[in-house]
Biopython code that builds the backbone (N, CA, C, O; Angstrom):
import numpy as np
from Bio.PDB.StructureBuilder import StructureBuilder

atoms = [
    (1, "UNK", "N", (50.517, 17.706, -26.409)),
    (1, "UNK", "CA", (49.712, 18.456, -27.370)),
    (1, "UNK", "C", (49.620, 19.906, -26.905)),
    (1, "UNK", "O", (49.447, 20.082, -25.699)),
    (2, "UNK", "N", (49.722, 21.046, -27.769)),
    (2, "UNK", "CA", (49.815, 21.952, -27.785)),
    (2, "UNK", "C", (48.227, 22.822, -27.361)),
    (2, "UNK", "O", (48.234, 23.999, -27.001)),
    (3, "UNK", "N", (47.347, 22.257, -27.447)),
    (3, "UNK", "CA", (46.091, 22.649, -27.653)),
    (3, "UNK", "C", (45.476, 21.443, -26.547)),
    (3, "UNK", "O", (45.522, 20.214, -26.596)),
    (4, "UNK", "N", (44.763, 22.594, -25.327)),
    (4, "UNK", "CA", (43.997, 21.512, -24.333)),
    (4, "UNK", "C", (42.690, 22.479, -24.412)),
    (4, "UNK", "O", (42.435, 23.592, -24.872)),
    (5, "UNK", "N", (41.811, 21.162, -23.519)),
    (5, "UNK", "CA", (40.283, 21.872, -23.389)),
    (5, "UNK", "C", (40.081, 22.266, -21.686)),
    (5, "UNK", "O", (40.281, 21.528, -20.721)),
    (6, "UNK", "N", (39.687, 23.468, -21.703)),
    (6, "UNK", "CA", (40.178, 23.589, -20.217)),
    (6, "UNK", "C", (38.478, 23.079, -19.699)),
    (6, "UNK", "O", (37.494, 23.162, -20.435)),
    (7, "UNK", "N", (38.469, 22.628, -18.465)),
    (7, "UNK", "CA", (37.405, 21.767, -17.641)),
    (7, "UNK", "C", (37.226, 23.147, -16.811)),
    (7, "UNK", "O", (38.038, 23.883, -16.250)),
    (8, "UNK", "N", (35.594, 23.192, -16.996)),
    (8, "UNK", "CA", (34.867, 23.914, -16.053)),
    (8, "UNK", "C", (34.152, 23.297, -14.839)),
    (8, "UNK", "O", (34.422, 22.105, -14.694)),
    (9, "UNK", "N", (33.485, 23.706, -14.123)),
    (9, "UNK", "CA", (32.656, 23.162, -13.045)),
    (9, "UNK", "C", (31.091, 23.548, -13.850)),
    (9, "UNK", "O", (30.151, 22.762, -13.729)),
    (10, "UNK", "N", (30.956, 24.808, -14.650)),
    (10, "UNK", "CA", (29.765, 25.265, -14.948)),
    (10, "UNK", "C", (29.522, 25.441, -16.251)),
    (10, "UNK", "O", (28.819, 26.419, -16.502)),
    (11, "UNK", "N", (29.957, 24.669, -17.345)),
    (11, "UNK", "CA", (30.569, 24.887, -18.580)),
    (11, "UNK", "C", (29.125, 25.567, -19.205)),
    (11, "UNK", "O", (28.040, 25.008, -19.041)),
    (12, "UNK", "N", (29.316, 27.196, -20.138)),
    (12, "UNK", "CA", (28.393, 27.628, -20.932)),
    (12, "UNK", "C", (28.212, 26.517, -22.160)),
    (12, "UNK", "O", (29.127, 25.752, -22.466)),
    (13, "UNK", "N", (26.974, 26.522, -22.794)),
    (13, "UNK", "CA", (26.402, 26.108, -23.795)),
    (13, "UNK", "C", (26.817, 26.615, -25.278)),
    (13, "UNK", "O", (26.344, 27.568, -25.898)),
    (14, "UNK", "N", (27.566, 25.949, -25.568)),
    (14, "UNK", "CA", (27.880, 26.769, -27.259)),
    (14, "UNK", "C", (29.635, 27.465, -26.942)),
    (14, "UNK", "O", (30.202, 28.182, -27.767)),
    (15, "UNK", "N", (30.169, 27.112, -25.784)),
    (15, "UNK", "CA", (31.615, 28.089, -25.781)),
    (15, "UNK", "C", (32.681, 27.204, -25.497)),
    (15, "UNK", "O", (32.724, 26.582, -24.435)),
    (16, "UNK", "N", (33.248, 27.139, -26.074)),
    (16, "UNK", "CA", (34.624, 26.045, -26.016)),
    (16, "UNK", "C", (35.437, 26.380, -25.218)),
    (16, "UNK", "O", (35.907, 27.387, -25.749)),
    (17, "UNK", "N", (36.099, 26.202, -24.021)),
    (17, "UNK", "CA", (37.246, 27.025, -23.529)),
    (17, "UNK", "C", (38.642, 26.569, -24.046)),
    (17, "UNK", "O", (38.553, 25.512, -23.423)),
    (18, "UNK", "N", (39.360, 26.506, -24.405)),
    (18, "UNK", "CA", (40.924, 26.125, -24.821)),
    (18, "UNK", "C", (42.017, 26.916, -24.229)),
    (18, "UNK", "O", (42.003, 28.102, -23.900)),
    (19, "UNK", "N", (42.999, 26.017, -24.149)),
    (19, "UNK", "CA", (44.097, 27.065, -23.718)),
    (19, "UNK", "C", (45.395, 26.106, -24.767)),
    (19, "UNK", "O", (45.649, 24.911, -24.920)),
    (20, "UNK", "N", (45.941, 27.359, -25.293)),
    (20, "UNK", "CA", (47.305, 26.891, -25.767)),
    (20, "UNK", "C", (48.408, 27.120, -24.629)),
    (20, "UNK", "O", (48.661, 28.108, -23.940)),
    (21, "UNK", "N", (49.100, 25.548, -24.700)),
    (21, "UNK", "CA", (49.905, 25.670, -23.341)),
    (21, "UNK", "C", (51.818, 25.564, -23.953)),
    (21, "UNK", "O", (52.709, 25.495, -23.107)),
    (22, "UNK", "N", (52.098, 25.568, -25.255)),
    (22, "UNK", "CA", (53.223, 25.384, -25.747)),
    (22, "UNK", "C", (53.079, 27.058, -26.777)),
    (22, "UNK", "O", (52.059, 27.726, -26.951)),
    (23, "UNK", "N", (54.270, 27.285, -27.214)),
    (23, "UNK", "CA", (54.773, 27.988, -28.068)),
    (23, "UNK", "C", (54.147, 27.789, -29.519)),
    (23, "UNK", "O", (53.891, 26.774, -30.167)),
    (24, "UNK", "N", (53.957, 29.544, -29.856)),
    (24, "UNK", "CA", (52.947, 29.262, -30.991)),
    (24, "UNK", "C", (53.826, 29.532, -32.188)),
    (24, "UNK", "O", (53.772, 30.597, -32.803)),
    (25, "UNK", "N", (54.455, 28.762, -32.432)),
    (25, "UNK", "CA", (55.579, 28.784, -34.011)),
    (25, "UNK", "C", (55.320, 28.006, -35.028)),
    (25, "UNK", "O", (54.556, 27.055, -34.859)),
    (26, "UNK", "N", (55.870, 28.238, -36.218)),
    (26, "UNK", "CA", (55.697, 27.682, -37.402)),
    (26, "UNK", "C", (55.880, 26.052, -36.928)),
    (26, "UNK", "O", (55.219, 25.353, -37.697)),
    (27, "UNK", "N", (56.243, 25.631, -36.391)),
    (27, "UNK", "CA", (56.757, 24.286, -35.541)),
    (27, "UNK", "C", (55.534, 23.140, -35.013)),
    (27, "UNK", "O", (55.433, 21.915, -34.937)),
    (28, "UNK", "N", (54.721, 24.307, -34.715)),
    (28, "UNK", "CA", (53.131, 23.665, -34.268)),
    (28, "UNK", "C", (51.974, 23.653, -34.341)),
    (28, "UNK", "O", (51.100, 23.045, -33.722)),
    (29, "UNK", "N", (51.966, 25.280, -36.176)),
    (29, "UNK", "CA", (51.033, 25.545, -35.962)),
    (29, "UNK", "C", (50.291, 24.474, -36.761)),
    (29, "UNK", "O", (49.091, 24.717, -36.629)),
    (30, "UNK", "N", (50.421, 23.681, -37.327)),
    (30, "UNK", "CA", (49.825, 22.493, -37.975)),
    (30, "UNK", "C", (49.521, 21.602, -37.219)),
    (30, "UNK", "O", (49.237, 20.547, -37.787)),
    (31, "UNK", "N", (49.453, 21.602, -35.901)),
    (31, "UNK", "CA", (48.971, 20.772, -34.762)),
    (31, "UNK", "C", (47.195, 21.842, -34.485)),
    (31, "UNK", "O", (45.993, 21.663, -34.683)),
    (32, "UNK", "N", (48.041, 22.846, -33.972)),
    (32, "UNK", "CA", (46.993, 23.877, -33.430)),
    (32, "UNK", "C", (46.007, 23.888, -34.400)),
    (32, "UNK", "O", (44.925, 23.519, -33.946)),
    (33, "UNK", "N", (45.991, 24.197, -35.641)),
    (33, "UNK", "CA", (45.701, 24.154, -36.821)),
    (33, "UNK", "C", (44.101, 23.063, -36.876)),
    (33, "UNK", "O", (42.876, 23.188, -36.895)),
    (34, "UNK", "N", (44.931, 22.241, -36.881)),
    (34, "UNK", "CA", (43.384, 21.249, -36.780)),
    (34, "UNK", "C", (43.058, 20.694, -35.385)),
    (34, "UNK", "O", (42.325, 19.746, -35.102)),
    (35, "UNK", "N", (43.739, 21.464, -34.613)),
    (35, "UNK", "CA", (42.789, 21.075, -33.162)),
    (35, "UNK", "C", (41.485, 22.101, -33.111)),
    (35, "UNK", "O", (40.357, 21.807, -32.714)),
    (36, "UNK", "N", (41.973, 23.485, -33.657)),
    (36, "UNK", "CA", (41.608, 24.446, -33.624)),
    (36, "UNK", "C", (39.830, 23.928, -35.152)),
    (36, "UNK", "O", (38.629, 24.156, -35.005)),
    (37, "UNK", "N", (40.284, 23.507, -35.891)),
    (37, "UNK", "CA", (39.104, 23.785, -37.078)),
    (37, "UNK", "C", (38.635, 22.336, -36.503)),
    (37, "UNK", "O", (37.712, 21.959, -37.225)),
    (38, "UNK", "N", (38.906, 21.368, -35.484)),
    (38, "UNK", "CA", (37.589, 20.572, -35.026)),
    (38, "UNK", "C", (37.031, 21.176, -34.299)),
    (38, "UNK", "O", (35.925, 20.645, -34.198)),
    (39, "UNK", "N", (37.106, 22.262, -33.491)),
    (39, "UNK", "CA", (36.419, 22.651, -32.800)),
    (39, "UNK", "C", (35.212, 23.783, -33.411)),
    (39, "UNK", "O", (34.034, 23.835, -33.058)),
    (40, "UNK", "N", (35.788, 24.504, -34.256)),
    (40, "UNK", "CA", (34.966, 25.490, -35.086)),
    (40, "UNK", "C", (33.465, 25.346, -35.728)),
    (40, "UNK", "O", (32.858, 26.404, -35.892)),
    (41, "UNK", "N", (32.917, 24.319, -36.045)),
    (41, "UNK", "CA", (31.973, 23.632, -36.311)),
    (41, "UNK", "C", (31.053, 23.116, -35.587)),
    (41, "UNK", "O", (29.916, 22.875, -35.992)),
    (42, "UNK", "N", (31.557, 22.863, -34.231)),
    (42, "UNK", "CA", (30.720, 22.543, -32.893)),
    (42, "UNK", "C", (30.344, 23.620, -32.010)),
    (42, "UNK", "O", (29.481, 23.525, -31.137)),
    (43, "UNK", "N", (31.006, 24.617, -32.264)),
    (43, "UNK", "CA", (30.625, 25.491, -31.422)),
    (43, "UNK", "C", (30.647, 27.349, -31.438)),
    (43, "UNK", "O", (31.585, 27.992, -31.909)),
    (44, "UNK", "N", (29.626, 27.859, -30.930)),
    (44, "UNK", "CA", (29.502, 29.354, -31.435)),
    (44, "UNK", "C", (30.214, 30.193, -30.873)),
    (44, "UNK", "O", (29.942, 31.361, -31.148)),
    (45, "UNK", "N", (31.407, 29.939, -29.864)),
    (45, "UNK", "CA", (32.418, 30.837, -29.610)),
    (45, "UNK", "C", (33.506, 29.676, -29.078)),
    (45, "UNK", "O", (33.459, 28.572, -28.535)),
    (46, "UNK", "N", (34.642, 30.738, -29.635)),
    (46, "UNK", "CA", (35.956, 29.658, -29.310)),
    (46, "UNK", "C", (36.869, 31.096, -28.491)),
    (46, "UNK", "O", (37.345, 32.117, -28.989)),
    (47, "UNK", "N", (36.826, 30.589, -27.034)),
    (47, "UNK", "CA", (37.682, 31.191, -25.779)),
    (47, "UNK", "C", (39.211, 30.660, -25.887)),
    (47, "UNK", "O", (39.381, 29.515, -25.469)),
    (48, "UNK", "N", (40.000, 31.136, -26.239)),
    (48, "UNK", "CA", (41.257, 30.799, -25.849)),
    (48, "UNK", "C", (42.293, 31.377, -25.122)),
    (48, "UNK", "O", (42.758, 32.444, -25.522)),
    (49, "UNK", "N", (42.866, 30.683, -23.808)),
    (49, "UNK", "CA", (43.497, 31.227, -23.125)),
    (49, "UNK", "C", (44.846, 30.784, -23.730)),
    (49, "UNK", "O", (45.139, 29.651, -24.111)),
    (50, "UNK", "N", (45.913, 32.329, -23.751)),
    (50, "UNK", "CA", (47.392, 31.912, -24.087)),
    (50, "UNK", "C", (48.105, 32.259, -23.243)),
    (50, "UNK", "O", (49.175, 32.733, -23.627)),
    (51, "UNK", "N", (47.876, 32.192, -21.878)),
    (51, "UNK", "CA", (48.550, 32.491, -20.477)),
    (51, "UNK", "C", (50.267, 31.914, -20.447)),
    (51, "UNK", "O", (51.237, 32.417, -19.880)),
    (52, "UNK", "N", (50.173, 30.726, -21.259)),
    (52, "UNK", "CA", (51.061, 29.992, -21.008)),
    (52, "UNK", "C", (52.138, 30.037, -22.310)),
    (52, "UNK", "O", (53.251, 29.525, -22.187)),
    (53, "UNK", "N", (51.775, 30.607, -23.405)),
    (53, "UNK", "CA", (52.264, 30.649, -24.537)),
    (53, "UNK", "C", (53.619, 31.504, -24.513)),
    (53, "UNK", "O", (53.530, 32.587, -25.091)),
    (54, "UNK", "N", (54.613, 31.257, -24.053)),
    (54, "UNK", "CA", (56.127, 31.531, -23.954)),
    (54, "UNK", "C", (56.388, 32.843, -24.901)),
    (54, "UNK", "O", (56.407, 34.041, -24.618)),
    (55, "UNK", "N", (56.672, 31.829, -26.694)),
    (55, "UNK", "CA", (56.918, 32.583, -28.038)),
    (55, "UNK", "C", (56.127, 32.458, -28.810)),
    (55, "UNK", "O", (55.581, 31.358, -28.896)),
    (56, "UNK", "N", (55.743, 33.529, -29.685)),
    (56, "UNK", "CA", (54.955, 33.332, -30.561)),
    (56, "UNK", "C", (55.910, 34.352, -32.235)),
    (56, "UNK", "O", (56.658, 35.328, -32.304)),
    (57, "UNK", "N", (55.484, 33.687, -32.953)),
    (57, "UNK", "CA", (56.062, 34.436, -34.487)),
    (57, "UNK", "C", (55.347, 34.218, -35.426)),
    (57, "UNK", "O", (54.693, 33.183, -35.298)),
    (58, "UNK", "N", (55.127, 34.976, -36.688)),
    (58, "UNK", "CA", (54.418, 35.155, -37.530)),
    (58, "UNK", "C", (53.405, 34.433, -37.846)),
    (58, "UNK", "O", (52.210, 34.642, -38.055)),
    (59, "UNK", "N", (54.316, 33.260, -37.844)),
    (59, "UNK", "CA", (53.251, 31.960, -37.889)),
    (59, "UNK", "C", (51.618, 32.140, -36.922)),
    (59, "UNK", "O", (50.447, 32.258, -37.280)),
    (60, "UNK", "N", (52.146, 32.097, -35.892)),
    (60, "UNK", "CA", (50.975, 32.150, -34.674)),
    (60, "UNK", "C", (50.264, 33.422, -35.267)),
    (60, "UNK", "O", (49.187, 33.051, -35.734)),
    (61, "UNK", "N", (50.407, 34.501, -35.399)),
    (61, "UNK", "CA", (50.044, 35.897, -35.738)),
    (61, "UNK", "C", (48.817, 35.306, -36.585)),
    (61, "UNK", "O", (47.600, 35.228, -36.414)),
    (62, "UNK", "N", (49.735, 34.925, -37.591)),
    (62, "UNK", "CA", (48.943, 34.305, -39.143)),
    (62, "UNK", "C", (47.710, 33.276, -38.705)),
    (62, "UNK", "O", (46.773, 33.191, -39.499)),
    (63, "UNK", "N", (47.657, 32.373, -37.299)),
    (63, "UNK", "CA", (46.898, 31.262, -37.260)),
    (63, "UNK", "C", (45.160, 32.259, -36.477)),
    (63, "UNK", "O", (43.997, 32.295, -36.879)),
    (64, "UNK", "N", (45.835, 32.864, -35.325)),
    (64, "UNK", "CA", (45.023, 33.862, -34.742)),
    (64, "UNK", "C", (44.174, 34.640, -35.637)),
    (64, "UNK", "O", (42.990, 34.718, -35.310)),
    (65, "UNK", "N", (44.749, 35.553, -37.283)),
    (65, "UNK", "CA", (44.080, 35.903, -37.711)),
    (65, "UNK", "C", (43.324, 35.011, -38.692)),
    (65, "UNK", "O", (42.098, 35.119, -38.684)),
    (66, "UNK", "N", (43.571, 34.633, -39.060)),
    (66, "UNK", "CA", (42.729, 33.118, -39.785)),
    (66, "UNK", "C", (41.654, 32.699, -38.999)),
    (66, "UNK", "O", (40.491, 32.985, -39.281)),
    (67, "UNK", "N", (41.958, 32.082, -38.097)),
    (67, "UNK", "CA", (41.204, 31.752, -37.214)),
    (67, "UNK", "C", (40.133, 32.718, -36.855)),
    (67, "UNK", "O", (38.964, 32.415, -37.093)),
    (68, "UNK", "N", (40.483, 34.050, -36.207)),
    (68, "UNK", "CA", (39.334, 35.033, -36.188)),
    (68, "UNK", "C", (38.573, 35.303, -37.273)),
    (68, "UNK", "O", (37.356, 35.352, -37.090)),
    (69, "UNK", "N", (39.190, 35.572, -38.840)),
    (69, "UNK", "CA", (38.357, 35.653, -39.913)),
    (69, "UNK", "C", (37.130, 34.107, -40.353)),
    (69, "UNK", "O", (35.935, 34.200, -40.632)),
    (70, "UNK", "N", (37.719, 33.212, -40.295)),
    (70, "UNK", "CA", (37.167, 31.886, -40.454)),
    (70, "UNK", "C", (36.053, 32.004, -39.318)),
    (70, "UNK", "O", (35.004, 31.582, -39.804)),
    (71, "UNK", "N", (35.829, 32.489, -37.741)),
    (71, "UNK", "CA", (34.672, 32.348, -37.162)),
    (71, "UNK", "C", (33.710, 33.352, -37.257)),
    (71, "UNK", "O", (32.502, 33.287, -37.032)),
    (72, "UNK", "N", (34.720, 34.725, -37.790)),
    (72, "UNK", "CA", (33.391, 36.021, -38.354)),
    (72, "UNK", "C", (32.398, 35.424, -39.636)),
    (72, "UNK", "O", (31.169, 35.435, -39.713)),
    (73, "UNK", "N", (33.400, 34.910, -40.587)),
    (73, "UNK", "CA", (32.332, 34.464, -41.864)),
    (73, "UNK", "C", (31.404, 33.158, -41.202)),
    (73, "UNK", "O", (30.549, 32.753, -41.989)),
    (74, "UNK", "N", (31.435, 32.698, -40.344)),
    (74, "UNK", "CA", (30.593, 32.039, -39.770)),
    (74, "UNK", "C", (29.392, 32.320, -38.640)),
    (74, "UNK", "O", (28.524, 31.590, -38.160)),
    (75, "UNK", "N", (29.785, 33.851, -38.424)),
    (75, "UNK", "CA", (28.840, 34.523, -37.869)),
    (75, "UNK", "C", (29.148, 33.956, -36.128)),
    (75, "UNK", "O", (28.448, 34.311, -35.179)),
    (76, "UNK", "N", (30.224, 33.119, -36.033)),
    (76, "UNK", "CA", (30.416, 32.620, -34.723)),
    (76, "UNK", "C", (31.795, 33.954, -34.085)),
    (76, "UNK", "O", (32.312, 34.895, -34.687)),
    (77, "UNK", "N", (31.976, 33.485, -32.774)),
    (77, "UNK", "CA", (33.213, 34.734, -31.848)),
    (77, "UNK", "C", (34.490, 34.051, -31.465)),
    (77, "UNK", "O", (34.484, 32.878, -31.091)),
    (78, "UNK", "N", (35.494, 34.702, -31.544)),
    (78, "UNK", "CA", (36.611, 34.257, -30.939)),
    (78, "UNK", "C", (37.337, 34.966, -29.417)),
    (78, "UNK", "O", (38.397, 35.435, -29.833)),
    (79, "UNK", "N", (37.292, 35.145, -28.472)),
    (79, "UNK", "CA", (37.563, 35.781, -27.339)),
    (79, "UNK", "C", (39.275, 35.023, -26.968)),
    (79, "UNK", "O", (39.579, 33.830, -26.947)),
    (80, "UNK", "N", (39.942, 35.961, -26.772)),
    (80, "UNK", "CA", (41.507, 35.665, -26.305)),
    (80, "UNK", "C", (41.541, 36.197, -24.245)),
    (80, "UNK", "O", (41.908, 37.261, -23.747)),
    (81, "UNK", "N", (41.034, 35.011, -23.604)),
    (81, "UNK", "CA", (41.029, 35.444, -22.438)),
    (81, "UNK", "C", (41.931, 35.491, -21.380)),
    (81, "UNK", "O", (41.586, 35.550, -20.200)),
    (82, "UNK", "N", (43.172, 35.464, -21.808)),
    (82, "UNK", "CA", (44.571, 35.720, -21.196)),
    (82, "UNK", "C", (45.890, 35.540, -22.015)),
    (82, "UNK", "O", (46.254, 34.710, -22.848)),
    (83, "UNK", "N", (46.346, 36.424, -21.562)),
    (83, "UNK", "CA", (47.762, 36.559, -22.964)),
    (83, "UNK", "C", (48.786, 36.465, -21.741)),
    (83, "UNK", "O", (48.507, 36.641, -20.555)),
    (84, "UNK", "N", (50.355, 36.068, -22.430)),
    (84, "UNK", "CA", (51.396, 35.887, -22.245)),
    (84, "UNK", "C", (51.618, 37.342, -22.464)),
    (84, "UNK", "O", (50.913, 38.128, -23.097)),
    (85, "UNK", "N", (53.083, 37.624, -21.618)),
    (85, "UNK", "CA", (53.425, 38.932, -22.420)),
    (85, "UNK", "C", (53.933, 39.053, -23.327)),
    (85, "UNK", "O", (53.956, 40.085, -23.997)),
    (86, "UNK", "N", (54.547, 37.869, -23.610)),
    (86, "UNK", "CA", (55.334, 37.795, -25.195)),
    (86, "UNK", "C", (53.989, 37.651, -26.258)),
    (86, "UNK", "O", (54.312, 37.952, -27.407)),
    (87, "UNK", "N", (52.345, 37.195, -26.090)),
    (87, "UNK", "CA", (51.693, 37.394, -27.192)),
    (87, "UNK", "C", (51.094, 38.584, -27.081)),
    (87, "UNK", "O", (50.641, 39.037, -28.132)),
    (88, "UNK", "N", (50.905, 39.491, -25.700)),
    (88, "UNK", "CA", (50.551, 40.728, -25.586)),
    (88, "UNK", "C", (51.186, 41.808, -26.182)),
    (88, "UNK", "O", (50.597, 42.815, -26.575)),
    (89, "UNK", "N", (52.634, 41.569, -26.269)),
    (89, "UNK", "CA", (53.369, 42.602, -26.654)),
    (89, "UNK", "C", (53.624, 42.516, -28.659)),
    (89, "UNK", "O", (53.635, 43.364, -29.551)),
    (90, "UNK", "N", (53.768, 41.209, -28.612)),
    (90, "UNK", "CA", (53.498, 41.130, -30.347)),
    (90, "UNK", "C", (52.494, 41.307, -31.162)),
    (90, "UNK", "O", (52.612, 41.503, -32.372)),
    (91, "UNK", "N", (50.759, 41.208, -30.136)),
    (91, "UNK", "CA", (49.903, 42.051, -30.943)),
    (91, "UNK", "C", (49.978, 43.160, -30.533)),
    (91, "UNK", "O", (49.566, 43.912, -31.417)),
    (92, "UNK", "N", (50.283, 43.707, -29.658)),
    (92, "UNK", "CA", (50.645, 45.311, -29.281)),
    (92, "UNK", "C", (51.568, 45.892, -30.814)),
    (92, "UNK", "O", (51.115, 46.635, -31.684)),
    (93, "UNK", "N", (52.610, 45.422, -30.771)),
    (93, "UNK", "CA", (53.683, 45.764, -31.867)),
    (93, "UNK", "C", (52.923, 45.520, -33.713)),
    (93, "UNK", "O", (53.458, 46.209, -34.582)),
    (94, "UNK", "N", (52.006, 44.777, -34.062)),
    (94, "UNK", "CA", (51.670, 44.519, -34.857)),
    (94, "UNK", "C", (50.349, 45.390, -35.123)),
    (94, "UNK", "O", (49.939, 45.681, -36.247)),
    (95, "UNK", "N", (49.815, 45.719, -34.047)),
    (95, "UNK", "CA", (48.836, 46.745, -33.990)),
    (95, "UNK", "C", (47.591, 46.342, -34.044)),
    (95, "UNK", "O", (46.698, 47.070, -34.476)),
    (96, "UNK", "N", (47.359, 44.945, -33.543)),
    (96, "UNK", "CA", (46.060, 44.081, -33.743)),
    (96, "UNK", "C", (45.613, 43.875, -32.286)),
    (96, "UNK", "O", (44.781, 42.994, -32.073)),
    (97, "UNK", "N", (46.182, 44.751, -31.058)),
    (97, "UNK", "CA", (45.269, 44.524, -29.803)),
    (97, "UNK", "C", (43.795, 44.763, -29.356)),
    (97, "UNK", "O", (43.104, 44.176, -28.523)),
    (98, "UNK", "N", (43.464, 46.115, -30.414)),
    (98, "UNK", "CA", (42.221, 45.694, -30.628)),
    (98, "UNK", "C", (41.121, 45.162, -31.655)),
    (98, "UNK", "O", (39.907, 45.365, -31.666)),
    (99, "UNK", "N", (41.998, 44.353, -32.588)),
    (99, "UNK", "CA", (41.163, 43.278, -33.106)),
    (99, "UNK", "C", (40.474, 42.437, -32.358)),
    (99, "UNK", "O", (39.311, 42.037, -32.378)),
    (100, "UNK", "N", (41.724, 42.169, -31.460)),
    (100, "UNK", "CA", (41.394, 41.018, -30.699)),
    (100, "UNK", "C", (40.798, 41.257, -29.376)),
    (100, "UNK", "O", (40.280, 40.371, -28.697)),
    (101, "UNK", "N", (40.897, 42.521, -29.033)),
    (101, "UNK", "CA", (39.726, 42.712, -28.296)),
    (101, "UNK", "C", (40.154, 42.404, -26.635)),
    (101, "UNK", "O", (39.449, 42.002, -25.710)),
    (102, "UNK", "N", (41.783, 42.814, -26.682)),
    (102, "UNK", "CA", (42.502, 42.081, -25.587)),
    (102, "UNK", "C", (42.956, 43.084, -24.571)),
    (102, "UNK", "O", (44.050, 42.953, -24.023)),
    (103, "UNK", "N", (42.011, 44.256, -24.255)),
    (103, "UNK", "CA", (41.881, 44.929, -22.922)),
    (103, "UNK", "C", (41.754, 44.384, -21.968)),
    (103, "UNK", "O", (42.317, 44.929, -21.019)),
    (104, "UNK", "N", (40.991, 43.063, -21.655)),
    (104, "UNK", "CA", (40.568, 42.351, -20.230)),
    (104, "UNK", "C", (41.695, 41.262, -20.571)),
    (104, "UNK", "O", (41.388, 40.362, -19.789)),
    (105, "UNK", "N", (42.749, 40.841, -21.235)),
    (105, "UNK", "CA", (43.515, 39.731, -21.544)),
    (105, "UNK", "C", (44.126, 39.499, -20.574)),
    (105, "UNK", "O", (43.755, 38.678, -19.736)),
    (106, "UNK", "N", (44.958, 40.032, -20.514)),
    (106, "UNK", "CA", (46.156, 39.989, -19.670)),
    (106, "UNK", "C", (46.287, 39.832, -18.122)),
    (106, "UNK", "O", (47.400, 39.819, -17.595)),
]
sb = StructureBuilder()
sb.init_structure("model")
sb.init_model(0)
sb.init_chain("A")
sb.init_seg("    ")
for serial, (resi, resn, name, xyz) in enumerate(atoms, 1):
    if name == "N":
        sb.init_residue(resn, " ", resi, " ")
    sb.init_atom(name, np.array(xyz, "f"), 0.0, 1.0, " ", f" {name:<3s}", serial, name[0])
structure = sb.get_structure()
């Protein structure tokens, strides 16, 4: 599975940690997809680390911003707390690094 829950020792109240550990393509994002919207409902910020995320293409682009819009109208946060350089450099190129708010990412 493309989508894990990463284990803390001190886990905050209300913050999900996740890390996508496979490639974010049209290929999976219908996995990610609803791993991603069970979690949205349980909790008031969704942390995701993409340290490990190889490739990413439009698709992924498209799930990230969805995903961020879907937790603003909910008044909940999305934090991206480590990027690949291949997803660093494609929101770099797309011009959404600081949407996402991904100065401390990398």
């Amino acid at each position: 599975m493309a989508l894990k829950r990463e284990h803390e020792d001190n886990p905050v109240p209300g913050v999900c940690k996740l890390a996508i550990d496979e490639d974010m393509t049209i290929y999976v994002i219908e996995e990610l997809k609803q791993g991603l919207a069970a979690e949205i409902d349980i909790h008031d910020t969704l942390e995701l680390n993409l340290a490990e995320v190889e490739e990413v293409d439009s698709a992924g682009i498209q799930l990230l911003l969805a995903l961020s819009r879907e937790l603003q109208l909910k008044n909940k946060q999305l934090r991206l707390t480590a990027l690949s350089g291949a997803v660093a450099k494609l929101l770099e190129s797309y011009g959404l690094s600081d949407r996402f708010n991904t100065a401390g990412a990398t």
